[in-house]
C-alpha positions as CSV (number, residue, x, y, z in Angstrom):
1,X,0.0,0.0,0.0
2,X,2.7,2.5,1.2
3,X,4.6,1.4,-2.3
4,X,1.5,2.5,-4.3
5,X,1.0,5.4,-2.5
6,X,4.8,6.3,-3.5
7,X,4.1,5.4,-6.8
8,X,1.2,8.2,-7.4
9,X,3.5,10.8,-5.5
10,X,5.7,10.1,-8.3
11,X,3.7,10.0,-11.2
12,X,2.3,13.5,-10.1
13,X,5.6,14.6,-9.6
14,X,6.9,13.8,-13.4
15,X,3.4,15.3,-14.4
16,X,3.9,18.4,-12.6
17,X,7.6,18.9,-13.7
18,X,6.9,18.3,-17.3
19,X,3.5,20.8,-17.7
20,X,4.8,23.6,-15.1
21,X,7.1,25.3,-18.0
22,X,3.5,24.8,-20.5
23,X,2.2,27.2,-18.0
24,X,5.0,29.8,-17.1
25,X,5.1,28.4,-13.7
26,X,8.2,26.9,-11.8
27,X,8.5,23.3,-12.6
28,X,11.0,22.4,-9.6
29,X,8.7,24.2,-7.1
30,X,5.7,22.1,-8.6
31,X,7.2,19.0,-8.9
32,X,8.6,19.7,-5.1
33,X,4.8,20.5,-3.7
34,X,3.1,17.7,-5.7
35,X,5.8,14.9,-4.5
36,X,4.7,16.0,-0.9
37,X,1.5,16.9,-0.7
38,X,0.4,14.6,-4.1
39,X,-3.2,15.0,-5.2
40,X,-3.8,18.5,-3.5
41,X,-1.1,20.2,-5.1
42,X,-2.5,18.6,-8.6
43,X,-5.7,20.0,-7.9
44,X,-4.4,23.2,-7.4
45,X,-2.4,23.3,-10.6
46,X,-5.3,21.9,-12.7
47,X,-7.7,24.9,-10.9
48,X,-4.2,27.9,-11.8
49,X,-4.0,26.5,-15.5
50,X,-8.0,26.8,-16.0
51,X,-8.9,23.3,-15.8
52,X,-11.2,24.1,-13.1
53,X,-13.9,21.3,-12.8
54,X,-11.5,18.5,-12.1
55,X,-8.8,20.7,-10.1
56,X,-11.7,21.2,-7.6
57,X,-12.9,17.8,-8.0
58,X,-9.7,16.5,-7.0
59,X,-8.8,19.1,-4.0
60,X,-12.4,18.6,-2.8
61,X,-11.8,14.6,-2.2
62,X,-7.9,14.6,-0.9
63,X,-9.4,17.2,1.5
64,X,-12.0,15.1,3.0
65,X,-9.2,12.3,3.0
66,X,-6.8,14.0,4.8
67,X,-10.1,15.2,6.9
68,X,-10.8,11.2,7.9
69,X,-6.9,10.8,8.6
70,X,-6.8,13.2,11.0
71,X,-10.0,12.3,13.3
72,X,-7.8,8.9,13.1
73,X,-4.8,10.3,14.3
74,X,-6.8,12.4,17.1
75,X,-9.4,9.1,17.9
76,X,-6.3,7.3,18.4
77,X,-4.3,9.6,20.4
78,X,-7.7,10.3,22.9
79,X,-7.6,6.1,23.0
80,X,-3.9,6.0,24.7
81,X,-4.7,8.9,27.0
82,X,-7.6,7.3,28.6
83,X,-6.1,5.3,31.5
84,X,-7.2,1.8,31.8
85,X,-7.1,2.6,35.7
């Protein structure tokens, strides 16, 4: 899983690298942002180079993702603060 989650991070990365200069926009900062923050920093390149319904599309969904990993993170953390005491 953690492989194929690499995997994406990379594709987006090549993607962003190789359309940034289409754009006039720095393809090392891009390619940077989208290798660590993946499909939101796609999203927000598709929404700055006009392609609008599918930039929001795909910031709309990694953002409730990232939404259900954190109450994870937090449900987990409350579970090994409660003393079994």
């Amino acid at each position: 899983m953690e492989f194929l989650g690499f995997l994406i991070s990379i594709i987006i990365t090549i993607y962003l690298a190789i359309n940034a200069p289409k754009y006039n926009k720095n393809p090392w900062l891009w390619a940077i942002l989208g290798f660590f923050f993946g499909l939101i920093t796609l999203g927000i390149f598709l929404i700055k180079t006009g392609r609008k319904g599918l930039g929001w599309l795909l910031v709309i969904i990694s953002s409730i993702f990232y939404v259900f990993v954190l109450i994870g993170i937090l449900t987990l953390f409350a579970a090994l603060m409660v003393s079994p005491y």
